[in-house]
C-alpha positions in Angstrom: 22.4 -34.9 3.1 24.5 -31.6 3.1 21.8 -30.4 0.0 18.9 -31.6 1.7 20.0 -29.5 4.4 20.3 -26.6 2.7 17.1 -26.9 1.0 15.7 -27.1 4.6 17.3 -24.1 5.8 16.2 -22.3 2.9 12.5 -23.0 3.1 12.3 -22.1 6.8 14.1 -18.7 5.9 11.8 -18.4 3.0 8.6 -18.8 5.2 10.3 -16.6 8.1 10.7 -13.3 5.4 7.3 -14.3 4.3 5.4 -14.6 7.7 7.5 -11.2 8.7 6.4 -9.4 6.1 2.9 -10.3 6.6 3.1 -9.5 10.3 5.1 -6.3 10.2 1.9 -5.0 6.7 -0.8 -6.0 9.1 0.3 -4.0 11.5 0.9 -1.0 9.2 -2.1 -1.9 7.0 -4.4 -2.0 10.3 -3.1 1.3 11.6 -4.1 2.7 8.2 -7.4 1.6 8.3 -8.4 2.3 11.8 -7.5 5.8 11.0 -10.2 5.8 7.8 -12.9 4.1 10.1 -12.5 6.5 12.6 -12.7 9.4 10.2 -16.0 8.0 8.3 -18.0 7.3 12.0 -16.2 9.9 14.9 -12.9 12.1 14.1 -15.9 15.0 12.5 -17.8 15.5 16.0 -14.7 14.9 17.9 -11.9 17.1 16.1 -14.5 19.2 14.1 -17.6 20.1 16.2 -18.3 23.6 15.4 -19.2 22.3 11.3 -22.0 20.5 10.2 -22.3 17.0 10.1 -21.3 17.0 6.1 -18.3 19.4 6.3 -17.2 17.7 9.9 -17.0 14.7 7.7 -15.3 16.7 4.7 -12.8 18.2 7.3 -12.1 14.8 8.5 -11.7 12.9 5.6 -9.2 16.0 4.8 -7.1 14.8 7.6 -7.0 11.2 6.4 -6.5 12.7 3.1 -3.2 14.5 4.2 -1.3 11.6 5.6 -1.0 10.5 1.7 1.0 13.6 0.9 4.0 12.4 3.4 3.5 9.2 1.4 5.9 9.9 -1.5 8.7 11.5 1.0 8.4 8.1 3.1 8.7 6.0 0.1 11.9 8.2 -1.3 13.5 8.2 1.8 13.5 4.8 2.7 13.6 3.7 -0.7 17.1 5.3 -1.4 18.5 3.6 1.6 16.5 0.3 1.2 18.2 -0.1 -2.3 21.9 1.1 -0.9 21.7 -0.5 2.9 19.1 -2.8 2.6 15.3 -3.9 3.3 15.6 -5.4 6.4 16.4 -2.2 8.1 14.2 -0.2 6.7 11.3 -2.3 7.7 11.9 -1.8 11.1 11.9 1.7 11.2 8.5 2.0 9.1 7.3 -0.4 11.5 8.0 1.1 14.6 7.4 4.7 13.1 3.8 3.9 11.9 3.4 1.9 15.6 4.1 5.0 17.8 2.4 7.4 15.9 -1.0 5.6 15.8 -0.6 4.8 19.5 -0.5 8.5 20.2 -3.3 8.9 18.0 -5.4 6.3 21.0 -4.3 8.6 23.8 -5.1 12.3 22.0 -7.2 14.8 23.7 -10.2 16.0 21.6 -11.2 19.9 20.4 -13.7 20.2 23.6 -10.8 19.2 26.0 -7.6 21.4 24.2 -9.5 23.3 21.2 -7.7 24.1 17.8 -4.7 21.9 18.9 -6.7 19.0 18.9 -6.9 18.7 14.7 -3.6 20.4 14.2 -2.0 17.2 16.4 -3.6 15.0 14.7 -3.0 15.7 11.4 1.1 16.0 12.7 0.2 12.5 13.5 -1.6 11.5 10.4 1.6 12.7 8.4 3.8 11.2 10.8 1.9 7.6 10.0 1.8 8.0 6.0 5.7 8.6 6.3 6.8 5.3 7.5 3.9 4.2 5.6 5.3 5.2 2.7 8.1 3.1 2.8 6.2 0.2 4.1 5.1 -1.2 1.0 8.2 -1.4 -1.4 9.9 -2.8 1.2 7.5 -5.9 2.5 6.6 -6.8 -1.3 10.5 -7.2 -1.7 11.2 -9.1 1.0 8.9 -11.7 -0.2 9.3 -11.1 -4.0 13.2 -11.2 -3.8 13.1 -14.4 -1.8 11.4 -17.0 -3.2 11.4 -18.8 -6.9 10.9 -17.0 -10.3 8.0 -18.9 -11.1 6.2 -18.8 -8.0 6.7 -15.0 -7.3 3.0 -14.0 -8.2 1.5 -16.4 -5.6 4.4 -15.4 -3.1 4.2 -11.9 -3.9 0.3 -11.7 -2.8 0.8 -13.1 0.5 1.7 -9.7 2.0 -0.6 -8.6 -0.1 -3.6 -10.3 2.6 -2.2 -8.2 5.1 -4.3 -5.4 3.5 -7.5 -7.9 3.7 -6.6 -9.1 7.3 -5.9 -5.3 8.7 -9.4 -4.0 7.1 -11.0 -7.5 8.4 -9.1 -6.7 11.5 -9.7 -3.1 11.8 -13.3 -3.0 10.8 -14.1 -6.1 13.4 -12.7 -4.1 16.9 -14.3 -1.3 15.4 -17.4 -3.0 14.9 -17.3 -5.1 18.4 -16.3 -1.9 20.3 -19.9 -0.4 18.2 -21.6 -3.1 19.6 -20.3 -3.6 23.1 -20.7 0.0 24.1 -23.3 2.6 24.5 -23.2 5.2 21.8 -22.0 7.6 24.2 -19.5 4.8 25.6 -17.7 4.5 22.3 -18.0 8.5 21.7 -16.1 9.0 24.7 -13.4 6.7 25.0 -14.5 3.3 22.8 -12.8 4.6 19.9 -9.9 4.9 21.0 -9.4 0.9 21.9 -8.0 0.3 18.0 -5.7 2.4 18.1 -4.0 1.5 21.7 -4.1 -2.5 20.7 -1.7 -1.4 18.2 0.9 -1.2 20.8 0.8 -5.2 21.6 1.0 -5.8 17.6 3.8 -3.7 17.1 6.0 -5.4 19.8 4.9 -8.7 18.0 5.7 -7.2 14.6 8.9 -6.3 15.9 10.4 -8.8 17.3 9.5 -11.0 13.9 11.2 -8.8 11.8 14.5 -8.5 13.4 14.8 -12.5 13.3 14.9 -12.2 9.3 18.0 -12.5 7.0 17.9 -9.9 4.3 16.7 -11.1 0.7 19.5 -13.4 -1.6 18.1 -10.5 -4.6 19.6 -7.6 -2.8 22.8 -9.5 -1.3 23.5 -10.6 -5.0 23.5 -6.9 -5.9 25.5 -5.8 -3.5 28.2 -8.3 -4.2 28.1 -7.5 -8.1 27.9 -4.0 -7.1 31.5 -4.2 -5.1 33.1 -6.4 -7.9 32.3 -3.8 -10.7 33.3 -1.1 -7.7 37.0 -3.0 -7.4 37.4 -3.0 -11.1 36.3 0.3 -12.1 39.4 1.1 -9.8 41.9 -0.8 -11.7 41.3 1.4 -14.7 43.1 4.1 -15.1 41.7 7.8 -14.0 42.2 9.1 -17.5 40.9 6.6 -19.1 37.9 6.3 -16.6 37.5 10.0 -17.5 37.5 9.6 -21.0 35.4 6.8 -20.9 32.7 8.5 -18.3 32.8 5.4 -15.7 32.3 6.1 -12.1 33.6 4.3 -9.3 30.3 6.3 -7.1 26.9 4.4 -7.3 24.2 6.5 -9.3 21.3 7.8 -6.5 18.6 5.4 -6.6 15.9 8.3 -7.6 18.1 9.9 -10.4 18.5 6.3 -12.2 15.1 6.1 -11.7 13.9 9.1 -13.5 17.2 8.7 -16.1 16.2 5.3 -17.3 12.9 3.9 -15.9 10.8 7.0 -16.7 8.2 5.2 -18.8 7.7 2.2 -16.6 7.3 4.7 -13.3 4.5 6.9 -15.4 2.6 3.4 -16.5 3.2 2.2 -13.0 1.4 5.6 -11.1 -1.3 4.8 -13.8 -2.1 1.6 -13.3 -2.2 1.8 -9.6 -4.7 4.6 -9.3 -8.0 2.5 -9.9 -7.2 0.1 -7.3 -6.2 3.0 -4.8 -9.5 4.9 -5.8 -11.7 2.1 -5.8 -10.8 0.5 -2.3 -11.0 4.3 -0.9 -14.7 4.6 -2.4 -16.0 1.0 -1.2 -14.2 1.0 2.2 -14.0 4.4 3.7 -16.3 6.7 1.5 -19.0 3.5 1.1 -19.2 3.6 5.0 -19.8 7.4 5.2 -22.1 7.4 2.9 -24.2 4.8 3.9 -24.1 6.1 7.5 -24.7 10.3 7.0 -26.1 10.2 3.5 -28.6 7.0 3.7 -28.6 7.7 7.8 -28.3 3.3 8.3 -26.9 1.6 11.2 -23.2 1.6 10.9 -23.2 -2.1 11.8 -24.4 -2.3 8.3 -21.1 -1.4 6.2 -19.1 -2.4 9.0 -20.5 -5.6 8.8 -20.0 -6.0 4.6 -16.4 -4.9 5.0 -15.5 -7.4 7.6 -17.1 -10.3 5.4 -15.6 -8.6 2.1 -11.9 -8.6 4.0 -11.9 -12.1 5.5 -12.9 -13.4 1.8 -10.0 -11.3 0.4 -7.9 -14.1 2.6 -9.1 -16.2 0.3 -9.3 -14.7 -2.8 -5.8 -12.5 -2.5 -3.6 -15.7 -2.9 -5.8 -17.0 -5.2 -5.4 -14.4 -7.7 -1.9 -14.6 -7.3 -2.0 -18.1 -7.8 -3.5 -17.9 -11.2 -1.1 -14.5 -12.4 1.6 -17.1 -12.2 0.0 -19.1 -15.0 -1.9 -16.1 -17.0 0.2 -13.2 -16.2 -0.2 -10.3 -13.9 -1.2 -8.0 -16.1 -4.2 -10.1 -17.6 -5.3 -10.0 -14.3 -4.9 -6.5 -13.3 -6.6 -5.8 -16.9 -9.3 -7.6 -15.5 -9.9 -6.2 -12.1 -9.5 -2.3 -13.7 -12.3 -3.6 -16.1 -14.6 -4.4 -13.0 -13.9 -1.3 -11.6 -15.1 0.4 -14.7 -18.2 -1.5 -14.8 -19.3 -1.9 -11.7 -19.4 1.8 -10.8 -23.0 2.7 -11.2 -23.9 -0.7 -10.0 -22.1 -0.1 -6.6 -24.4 2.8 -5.7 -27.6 1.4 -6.8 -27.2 -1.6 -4.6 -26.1 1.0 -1.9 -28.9 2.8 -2.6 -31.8 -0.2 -2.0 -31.0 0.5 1.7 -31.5 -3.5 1.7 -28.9 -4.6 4.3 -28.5 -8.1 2.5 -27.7 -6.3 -1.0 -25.4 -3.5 0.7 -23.4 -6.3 2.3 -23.2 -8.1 -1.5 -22.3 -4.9 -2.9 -18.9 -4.5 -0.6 -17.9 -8.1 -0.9 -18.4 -8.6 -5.1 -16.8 -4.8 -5.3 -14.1 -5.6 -3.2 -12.8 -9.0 -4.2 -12.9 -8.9 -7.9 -12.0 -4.3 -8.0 -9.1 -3.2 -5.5 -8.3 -6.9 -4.6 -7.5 -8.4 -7.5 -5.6 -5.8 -8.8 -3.5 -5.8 -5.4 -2.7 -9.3 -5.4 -0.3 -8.7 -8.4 0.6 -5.1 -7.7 4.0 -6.2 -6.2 5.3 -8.6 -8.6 4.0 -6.9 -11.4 5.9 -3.6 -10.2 8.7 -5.1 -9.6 9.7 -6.9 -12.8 9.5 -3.7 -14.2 12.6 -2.1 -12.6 16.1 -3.8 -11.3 17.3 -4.9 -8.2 19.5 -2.0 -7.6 16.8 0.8 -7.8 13.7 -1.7 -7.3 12.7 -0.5 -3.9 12.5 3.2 -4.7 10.6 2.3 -7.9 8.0 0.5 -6.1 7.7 2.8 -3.4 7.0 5.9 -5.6 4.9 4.4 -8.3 2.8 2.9 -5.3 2.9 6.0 -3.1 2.5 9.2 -5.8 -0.3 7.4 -6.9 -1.7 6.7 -3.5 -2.1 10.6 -2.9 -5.2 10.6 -5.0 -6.1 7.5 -3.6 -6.0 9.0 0.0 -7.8 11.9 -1.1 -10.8 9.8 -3.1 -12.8 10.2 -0.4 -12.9 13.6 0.1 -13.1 14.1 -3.3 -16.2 12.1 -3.4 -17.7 14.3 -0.7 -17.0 16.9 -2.5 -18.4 15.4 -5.6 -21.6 14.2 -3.6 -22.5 17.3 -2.1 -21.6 18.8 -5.8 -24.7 16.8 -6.7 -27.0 17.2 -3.9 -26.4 14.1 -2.5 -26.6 12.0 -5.4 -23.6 9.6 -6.0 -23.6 9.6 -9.7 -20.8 12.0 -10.0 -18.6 9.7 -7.5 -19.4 6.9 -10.0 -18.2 8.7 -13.1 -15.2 9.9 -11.3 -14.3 5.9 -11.2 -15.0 5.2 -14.4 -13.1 7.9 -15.8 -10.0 6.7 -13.5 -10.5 2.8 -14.4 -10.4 3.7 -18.3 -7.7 5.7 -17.6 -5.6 2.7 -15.6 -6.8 0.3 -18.0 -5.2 1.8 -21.2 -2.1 2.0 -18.9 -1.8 -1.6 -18.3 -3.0 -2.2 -21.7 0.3 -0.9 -22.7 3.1 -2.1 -20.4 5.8 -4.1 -21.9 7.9 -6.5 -20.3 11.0 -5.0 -18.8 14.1 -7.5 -18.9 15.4 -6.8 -15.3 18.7 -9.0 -15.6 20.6 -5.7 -17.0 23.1 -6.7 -20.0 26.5 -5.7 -19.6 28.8 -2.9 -20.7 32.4 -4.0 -20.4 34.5 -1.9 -18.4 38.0 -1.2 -20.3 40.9 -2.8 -19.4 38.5 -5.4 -17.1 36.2 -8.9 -17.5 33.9 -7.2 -15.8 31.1 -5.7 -16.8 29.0 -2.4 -15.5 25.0 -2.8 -15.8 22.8 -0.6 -17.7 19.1 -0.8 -17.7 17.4 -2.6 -20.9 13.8 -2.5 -22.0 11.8 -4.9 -23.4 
């Protein structure tokens, strides 16, 4: 009775860390994608008037670009003190730090009512957000990762993963209802700024979800080993501990990082940069060009991401599903090859102006490219690197990487006007970064993250070093 007991306990603490980290992404995952909206369809006119339409747009997309630089800081910040306090903790903080700053972002005057402070705010704003952003990632996929069974962690692991699905599905449908509810001068006025205030009520919700979870058995394993090898590193002798060069100090997450994990963090940045160029070019560039270049309705690509998202409910789990029986990197070797392909393909069903094709073109690109390849991001990430520095491993091989992802599409309006408003450029641009992330994956190894011991003199127990596979 006592085990059935605590088999119960532990499923309802496994789903609580799971629906947590789902609630607390969605949050996070919707503020980042209101923001890319809003800079493909109003930030240009509103923060940028005196350009023309294609560099307001540029300018814009520069300030959605920028909030990936604070990325990186984000992810080593509260990496280092996810992997030494915990990742409970550091979820909250990223939660209520990307919260706030969107909010603020709802209530902003415009250029025309306080001029050049207008931008300059909300870029402060946009870096603000990719800060806590930064370390929101790492953090959710552990929680889920670290808590459930070995065998099940790449179905698990892509749960959180639909938070991206759910905040684009989310994000593109207020956007969209607000489009259609309102008069074009209605939403240029003050309709835009409705996503970005309803992210108040989520991030109470998110909140108060997230400080009813226990922190994950992975990390409270490692802290207990950790203190053990800590209490007999002190029995030894200090000459001998000098002689031997063992240290009673804990190395700095980043340092052991980049001392023994330096080939996994390189293949990692790799790997990760077609899915964060991909989803950047079908989501936020995909709807800019459709509604400046092609001059359509903006209900149009609205309309294909919000069917493309809610089948990326579907289609997230699955993929996770199956990596459990295949392997993660098959799939992710499969979704980078899709990437590569469909390129070209992608713009010439943009380019039919047929609404039904435009709409097949978002969902196909963006189930079997950046989805895919997301779904078994975290696990496959995280058996690459150890418990002890796993949260600032994930956090910068997702968030370097995600600099040129935030900047895709700029780059690709750059690259389009480059070509006189031809995409063609923009397509080779993909292909050249899905080769390059495919031969990346193509040569990952396994990485044994169950470190073998190295026995501590004058002690049975033993200090961890990393080893490779």
């Amino acid at each position: 009775m006592d085990a059935l007991s605590h088999t119960d306990a532990e499923s309802v603490a496994r789903r609580r860390v799971i629906i947590a980290s789902f609630a607390g992404a969605l949050l996070e995952w919707y503020d980042f994608f209101i923001f890319g909206t809003a800079a493909g369809l109003v930030f240009g006119p509103l923060f940028f008037p005196e350009e023309s339409p294609v560099l307001g747009t540029i300018a814009s997309f520069a300030a959605f670009g920028i909030g990936f630089f604070a990325r990186p800081l984000g992810g080593i910040v509260f990496g280092h003190y996810g992997d030494l306090i915990g990742r409970k903790a550091m979820l909250i903080w990223t939660l209520l730090i990307v919260g706030i700053s969107t909010f603020l972002i709802g209530v902003l005057p415009t250029y025309g009512q306080i001029g050049i402070a207008a931008p300059l705010l909300l870029v402060l704003l946009r870096l603000i957000q990719g800060f806590g952003l930064g370390g929101e990632y790492g953090g959710a996929a552990l929680m889920t990762f670290e808590s459930v069974p070995d065998h099940r962690r790449g179905f698990f692991g892509s749960l959180p993963q639909m938070a991206s699905c759910a905040g684009i599905m989310l994000a593109t449908g207020v956007f969209a209802l607000c489009h259609r509810l309102l008069t074009p001068d209605q939403f240029m006025n003050w309709g835009w700024r409705i996503p970005f205030l309803l992210s108040a009520a989520m991030l109470v919700v998110g909140m108060y979800i997230r400080l009813h979870i226990q922190e994950t058995d992975d990390f409270k394993d490692a802290r207990k080993q950790a203190m053990r090898q800590k209490q007999a590193l002190l029995q030894v002798p200090m000459q001998e501990r000098h002689a031997t060069g063992l240290k009673t100090e804990e190395a700095i997450p980043l340092v052991q990082i980049f001392r023994s994990y330096k080939r996994e963090i390189f293949l990692a940045l790799g790997t990760r940069l077609v899915e964060a160029v991909s989803s950047n070019i079908i989501n936020a560039f995909g709807i800019a060009y459709l509604a400046t270049q092609l001059a359509m309705n903006k209900q149009i690509p609205l309309t294909g991401m919000l069917i493309a998202s809610a089948l990326g409910l579907i289609s997230c789990p699955f993929f996770g599903w199956l990596s459990d029986r295949i392997g993660q990197r098959r799939i992710y070797m499969w979704g980078s090859a899709f990437c590569l392909l469909y390129a070209m393909p992608f713009f010439l069903l943009l380019n039919t102006q047929n609404p039904g094709l435009i709409v097949l073109a978002m969902v196909v690109g963006y189930n079997f490219g950046p989805t895919m390849m997301f779904a078994v991001q975290p696990t496959m990430y995280a058996r690459m690197f150890d418990t002890r520095v796993r949260y600032t491993g994930l956090s910068l091989a997702y968030q370097i990487s995600a600099i040129l992802g935030g900047m895709t599409p700029l780059i690709a309006s750059v690259l389009m006007a480059l070509g006189e408003g031809s995409p063609w450029y923009v397509a080779t641009y993909l292909i050249v970064i899905a080769a390059l992330s495919l031969f990346c994956v193509r040569v990952i190894r396994p990485v044994n993250t169950q470190l073998p011991p190295k026995t501590v003199p004058g002690s049975t127990v033993s200090e961890p070093e990393r080893s490779g596979g």
